[in-house]
ZAMARGU-4260 file (C-alpha; in steps of 0.2 Angstrom, whole numbers, plus 5000, padded with zeros to 4 digits):
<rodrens>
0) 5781/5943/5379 | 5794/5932/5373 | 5808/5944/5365 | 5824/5937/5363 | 5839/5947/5370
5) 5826/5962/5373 | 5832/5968/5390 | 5851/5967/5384 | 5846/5979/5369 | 5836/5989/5379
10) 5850/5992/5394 | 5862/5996/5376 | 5851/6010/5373 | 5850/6017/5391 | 5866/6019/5391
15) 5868/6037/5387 | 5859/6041/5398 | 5868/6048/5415 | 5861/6063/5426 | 5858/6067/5443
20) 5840/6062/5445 | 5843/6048/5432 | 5845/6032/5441 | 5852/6015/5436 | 5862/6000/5444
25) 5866/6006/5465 | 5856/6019/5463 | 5841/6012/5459 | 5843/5996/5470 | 5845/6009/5483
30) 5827/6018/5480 | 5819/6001/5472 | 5807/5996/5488 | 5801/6013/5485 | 5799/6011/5468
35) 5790/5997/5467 | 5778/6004/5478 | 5772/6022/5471 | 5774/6014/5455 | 5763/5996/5459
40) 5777/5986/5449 | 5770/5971/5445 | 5778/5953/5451 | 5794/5949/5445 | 5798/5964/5435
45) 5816/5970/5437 | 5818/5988/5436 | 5831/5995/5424 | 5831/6013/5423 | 5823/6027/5433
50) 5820/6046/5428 | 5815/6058/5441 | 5802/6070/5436 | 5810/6084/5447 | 5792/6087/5456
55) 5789/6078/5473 | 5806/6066/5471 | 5805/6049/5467 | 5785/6050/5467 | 5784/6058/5448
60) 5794/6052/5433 | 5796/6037/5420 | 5804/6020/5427 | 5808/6007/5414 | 5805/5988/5417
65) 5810/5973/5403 | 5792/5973/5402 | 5783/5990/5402 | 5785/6008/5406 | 5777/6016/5420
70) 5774/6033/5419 | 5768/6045/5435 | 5764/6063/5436 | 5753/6068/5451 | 5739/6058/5449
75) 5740/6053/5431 | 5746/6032/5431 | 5750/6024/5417 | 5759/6008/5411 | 5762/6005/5393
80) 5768/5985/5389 | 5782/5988/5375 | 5771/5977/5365 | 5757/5987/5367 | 5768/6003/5362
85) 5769/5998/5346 | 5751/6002/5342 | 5747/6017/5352 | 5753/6029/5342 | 5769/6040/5337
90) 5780/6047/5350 | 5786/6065/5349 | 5791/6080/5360 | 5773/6092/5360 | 5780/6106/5368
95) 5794/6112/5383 | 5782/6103/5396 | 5777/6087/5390 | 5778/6073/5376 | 5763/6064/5368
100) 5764/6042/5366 | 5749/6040/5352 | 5734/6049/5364 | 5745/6049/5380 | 5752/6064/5385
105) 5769/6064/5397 | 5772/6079/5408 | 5792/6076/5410 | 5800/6095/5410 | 5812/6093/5427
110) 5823/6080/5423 | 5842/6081/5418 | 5838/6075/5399 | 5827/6083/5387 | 5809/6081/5380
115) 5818/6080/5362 | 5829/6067/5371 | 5815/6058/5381 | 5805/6056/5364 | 5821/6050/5355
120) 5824/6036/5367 | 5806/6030/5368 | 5803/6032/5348 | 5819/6020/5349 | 5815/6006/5358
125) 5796/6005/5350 | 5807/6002/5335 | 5817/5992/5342 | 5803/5981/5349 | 5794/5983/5332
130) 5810/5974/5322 | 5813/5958/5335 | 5802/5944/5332 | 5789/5940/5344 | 5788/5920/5350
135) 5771/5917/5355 | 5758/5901/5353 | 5744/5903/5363 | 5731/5893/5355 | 5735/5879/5366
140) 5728/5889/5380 | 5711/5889/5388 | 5700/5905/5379 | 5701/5913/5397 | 5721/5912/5397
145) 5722/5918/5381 | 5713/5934/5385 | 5723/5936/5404 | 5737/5936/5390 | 5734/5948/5382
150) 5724/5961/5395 | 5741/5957/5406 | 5750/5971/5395 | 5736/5984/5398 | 5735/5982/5416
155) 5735/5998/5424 | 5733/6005/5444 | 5712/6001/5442 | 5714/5985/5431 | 5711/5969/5441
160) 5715/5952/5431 | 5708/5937/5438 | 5709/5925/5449 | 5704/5942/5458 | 5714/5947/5473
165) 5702/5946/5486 | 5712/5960/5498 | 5708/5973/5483 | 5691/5966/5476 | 5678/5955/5481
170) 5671/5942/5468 | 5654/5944/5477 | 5654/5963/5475 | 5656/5959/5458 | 5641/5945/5458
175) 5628/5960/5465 | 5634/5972/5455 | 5633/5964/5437 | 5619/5954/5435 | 5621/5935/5426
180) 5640/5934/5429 | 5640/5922/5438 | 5638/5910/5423 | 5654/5916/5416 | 5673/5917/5418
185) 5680/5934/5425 | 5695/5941/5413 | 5699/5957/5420 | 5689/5972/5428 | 5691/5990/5424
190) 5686/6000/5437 | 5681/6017/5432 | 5680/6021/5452 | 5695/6023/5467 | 5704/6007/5469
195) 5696/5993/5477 | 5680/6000/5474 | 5667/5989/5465 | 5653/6004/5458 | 5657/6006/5442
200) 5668/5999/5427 | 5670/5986/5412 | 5669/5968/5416 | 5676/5957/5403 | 5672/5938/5404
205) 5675/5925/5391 | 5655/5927/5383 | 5653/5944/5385 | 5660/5962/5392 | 5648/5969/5405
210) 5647/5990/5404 | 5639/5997/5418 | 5643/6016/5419 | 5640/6030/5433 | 5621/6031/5436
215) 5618/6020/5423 | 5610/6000/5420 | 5621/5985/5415 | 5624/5982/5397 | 5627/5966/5394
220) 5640/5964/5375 | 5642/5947/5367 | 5659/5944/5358 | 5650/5942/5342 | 5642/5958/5341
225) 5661/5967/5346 | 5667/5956/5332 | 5654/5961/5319 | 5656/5980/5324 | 5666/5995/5316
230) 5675/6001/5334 | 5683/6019/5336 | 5686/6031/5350 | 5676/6047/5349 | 5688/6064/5348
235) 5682/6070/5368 | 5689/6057/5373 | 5676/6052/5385 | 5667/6037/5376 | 5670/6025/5364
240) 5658/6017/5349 | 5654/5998/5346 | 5643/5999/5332 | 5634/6014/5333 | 5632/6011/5351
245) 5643/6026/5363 | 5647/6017/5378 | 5653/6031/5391 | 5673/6028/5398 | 5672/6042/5413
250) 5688/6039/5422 | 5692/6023/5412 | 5712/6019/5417 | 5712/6015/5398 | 5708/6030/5385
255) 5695/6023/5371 | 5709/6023/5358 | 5720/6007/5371 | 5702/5999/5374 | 5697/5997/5357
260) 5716/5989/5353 | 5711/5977/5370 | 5694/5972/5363 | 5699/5969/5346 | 5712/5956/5350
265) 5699/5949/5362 | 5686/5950/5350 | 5698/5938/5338 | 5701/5925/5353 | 5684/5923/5355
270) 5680/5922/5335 | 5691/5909/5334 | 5684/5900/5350 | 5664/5901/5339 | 5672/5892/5322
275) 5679/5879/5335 | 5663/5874/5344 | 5653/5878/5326 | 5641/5892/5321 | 5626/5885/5330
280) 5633/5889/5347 | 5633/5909/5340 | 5617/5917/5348 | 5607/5922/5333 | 5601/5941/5336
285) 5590/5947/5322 | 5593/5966/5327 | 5612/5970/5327 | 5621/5987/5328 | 5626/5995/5312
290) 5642/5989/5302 | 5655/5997/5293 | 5646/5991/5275 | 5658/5993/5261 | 5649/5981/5251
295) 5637/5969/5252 | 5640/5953/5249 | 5630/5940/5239 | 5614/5933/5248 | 5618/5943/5264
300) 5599/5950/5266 | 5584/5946/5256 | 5586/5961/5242 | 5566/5968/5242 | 5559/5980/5228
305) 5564/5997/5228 | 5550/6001/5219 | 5535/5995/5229 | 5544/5998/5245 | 5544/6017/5240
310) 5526/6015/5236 | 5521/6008/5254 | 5531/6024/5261 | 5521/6036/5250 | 5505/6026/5253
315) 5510/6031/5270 | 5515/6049/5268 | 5532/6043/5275 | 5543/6059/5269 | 5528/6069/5262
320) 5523/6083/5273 | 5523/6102/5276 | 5538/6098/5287 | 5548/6088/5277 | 5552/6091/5260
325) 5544/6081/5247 | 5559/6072/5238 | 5571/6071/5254 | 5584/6060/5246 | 5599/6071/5241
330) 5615/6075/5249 | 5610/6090/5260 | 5595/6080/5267 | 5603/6062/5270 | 5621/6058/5277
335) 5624/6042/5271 | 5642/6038/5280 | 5634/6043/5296 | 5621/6028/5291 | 5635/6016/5285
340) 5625/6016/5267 | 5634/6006/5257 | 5637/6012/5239 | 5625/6000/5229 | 5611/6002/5243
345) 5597/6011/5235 | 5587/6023/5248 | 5567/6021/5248 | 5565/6035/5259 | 5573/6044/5274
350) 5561/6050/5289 | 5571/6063/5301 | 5564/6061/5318 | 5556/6077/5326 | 5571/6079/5338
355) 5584/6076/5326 | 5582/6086/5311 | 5599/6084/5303 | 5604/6072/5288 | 5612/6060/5300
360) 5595/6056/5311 | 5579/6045/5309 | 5575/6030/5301 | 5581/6026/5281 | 5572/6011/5272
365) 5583/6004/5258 | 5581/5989/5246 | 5590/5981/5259 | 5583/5986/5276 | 5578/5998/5287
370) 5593/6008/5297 | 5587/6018/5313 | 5600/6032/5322 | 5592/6041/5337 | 5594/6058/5339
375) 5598/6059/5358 | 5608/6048/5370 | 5599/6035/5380 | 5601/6018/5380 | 5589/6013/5365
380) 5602/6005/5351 | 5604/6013/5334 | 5600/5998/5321 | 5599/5989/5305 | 5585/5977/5303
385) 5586/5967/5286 | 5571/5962/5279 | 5571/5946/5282 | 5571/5944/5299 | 5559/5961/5301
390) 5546/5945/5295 | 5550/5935/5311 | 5551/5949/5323 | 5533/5954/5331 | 5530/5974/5333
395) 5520/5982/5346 | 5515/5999/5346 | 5505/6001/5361 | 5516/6012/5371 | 5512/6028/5368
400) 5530/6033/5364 | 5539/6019/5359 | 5540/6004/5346 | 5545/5986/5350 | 5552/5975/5337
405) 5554/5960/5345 | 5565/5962/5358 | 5572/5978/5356 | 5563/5996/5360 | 5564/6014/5350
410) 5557/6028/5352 | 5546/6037/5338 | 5536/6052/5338 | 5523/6043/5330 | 5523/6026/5333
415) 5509/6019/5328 | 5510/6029/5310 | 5527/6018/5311 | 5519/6002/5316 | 5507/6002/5302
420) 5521/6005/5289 | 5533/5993/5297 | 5517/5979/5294 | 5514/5983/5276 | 5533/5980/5272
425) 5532/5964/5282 | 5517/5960/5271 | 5525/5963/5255 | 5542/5955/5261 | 5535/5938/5269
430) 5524/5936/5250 | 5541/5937/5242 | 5549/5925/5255 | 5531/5913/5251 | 5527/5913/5235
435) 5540/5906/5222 | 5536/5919/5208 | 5536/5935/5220 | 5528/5952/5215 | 5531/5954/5195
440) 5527/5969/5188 | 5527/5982/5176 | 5529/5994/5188 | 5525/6014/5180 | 5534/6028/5190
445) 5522/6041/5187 | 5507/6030/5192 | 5506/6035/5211 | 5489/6032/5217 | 5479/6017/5213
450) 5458/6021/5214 | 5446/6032/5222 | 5447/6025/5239 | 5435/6028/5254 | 5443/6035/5270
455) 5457/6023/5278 | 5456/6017/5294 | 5436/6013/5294 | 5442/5994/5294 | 5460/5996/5300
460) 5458/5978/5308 | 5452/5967/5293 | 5462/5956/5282 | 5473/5967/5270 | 5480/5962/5251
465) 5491/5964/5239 | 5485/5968/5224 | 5490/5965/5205 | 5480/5970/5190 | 5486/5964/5172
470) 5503/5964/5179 | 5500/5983/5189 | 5503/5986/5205 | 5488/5991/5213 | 5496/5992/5231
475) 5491/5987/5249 | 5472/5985/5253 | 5459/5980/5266 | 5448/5966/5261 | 5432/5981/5261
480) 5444/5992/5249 | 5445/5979/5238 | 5426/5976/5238 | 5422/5993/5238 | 5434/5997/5223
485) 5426/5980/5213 | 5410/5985/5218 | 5413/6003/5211 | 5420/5998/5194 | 5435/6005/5196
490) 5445/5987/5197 | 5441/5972/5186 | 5438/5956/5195 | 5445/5946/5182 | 5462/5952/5181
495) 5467/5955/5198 | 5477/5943/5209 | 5480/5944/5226 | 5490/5940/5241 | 5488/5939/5261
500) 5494/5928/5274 | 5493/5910/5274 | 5491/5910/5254 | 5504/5897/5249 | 5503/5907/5230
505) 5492/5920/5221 | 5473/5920/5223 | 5459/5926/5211 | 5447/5936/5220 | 5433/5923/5217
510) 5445/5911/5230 | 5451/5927/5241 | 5433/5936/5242 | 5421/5922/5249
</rodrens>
């Protein structure tokens, strides 16, 4: 960090500072090898001022760099860039034994100088460093040296930044134990295990960041997707979301709260690195994790009707049931923040999933698309899936638990009923997206059922159709249906017209019947 003048002003405001276990000038030369050591100072960092923590001399306490602070209490490690002070959080004195720095909390109770004083002169210098102007131009570096830049002021004790220092990690350890990156750069590696230890941790490269936890598979996370996502730390403290994905931290030498400020800087670098080589080099991924959706913008997703999509899912008995109540759309039934609704989204229908019967569970079809939030943790990904691309995306549903949608797997308690549900509304939506005049309508709220029908499922394989009389929706049908309901009277043959795949526009049922 390029601060003019930064270490005079910082050594001006040290100077009150005077004690017996407060160390400066001689004194701190005197004990600086040591230092450097128990504190892992980084290369070239001068030291400026040291205070003892009273417990285990000159192991424990707060030492002051031009650079950072480095903070050690037993076996809590830190080191906090001025820079990245700034963001972390206010500083204040939280009781006789310790002082919190945004979520980091500072056991420092045995010195000469106060909590209240200790606080006071950190809540100074973030100021300080807050008013002087920051000289920095680092888009005439490589995308890799721009993100060593800034993952240098978050290094801590467990944080490795490439080129990797082969005494403390092995790039081959690193090849075995995170598939595929091999094809990329390596940033920096966060190691959630003992130093020098490759098992488990965060590798970021410049494509993607690789998230392998304790006991768990890689995940593999393209920039794109981090970029796209509403990021936040949870309130245990132990994971963090991208999306409305929870990717476990365990003993992370970050807190969520310092890896969400690192990846959103990254996240930019790499953004700007995509709009240099043009969109087409950005994988396109028709599945992506929920976003923060305040609105939505003009022609971000094929808009369907919300009046024949919530006819499919009645046709399907969707939300009617002795389980679940029969109009399931109010407050107490649906939690639309913890969907990321967006407040001109209108909801079809909500389906609460056997496991998760609360309002902020299951799968919620909109005008838009279809959003799906898993009750339980595994490593299924909670999605939206426009419409749109729900028309390339093949489904399979013969596992007996779980749906596939194109590449992606979730788990159901009824898939197949799911299956079936999910190919009527890619029915409907691929004849709006082929035929130039779509589904027009007069559509009747209080018709809901169309004729006397035999029983469903005798032909479940046979061609199916849409089906409009004299401008009525008569809904989604098998070609025997159809026949059966003409057949009967019930229809008349001369007003229908009808849709299936591979019609280019609507059919009579003369064409459609032979």
């Amino acid at each position: 960090m390029k601060i003019h003048n930064f270490e005079e002003k910082l050594v001006e405001l040290l100077v009150p500072f005077t004690g017996r276990k407060i160390y400066k000038g001689t004194l701190l030369q005197d004990l600086s090898s040591q230092l450097i050591e128990v504190f892992n100072i980084q290369d070239n960092e001068r030291l400026l001022i040291y205070m003892d923590g009273g417990v285990f001399s000159n192991k424990n306490g707060i030492l002051l760099t031009p650079e950072a602070l480095y903070y050690k209490y037993g076996r809590s490690e830190k080191r906090i860039s001025w820079r990245r002070m700034i963001n972390i959080g206010c500083v204040k004195r939280r009781n006789n034994h310790s002082i919190t720095l945004g979520s980091l909390i500072l056991y420092f109770s045995h010195s000469d100088i106060t909590n209240d004083q200790v606080a006071q002169l950190l809540d100074s210098i973030r100021s300080m460093v807050s008013s002087i102007e920051v000289q920095e131009d680092l888009s005439t570096q490589s995308i890799v040296d721009q993100m060593r830049a800034v993952c240098s002021e978050y290094v801590g004790n467990r944080s490795y930044l490439a080129p990797l220092d082969a005494n403390r990690l092995s790039e081959s350890d690193l090849v075995d134990r995170f598939p595929g990156y091999e094809h990329h750069t390596a940033v920096i590696f966060l190691s959630f295990s003992k130093p020098g230890k490759v098992k488990d941790g965060i590798l970021i490269t410049e494509a993607c960041i690789y998230w392998k936890p304790c006991w768990c598979p890689v995940e593999s996370i393209p920039w794109e997707l981090v970029a796209e996502s509403h990021m936040y730390r949870v309130t245990d403290k132990i994971a963090m979301i991208i999306g409305r994905t929870s990717y476990d931290l365990f003993d992370c030498e970050l807190s969520g709260e310092e890896l969400v400020i690192v990846l959103k800087s990254l996240s930019r670098i790499a953004a700007r690195k995509v709009e240099e080589q043009g969109a087409s080099s950005v994988p396109q991924k028709w599945v992506m994790d929920l976003v923060d959706r305040a609105e939505l913008p003009e022609n971000d997703v094929l808009i369907a009707d919300a009046f024949f999509l919530e006819y499919i899912c009645k046709k399907h008995k969707f939300f009617i049931s002795d389980y679940y109540p029969k109009h399931p759309l109010d407050a107490d039934f649906l939690n639309r923040e913890a969907f990321c609704l967006s407040t001109n989204e209108r909801v079809v229908a909500h389906y609460r999933t056997a496991l998760g019967k609360k309002a902020e569970y299951g799968v919620v079809i909109t005008d838009v698309g279809i959003y799906i939030r898993e009750p339980f943790e595994h490593s299924f990904p909670d999605a939206f899936i426009s419409y749109d691309n729900l028309v390339q995306a093949p489904v399979d549903n013969t596992h007996s638990r779980f749906l596939l949608i194109g590449e992606y797997k979730y788990s159901f308690v009824h898939p197949q009923k799911f299956a079936r549900l999910l190919e009527d509304i890619r029915l409907y939506i691929t004849c709006l997206c082929t035929v130039p005049e779509g589904v027009e309508y007069p559509y009747d709220p209080s018709y809901t059922e169309t004729w006397s029908l035999p029983v469903r499922g005798a032909h479940a394989d046979s061609k199916r159709w849409i089906v409009v009389e004299d401008g009525m929706l008569k809904g989604l049908h098998t070609t025997e249906e159809l026949q059966w309901a003409i057949d009967s009277r019930q229809m008349d043959r001369d007003l229908i017209k009808l849709w299936s795949y591979g019609a280019s526009s609507w059919q009579t049922a003369e064409a459609a019947l032979l």
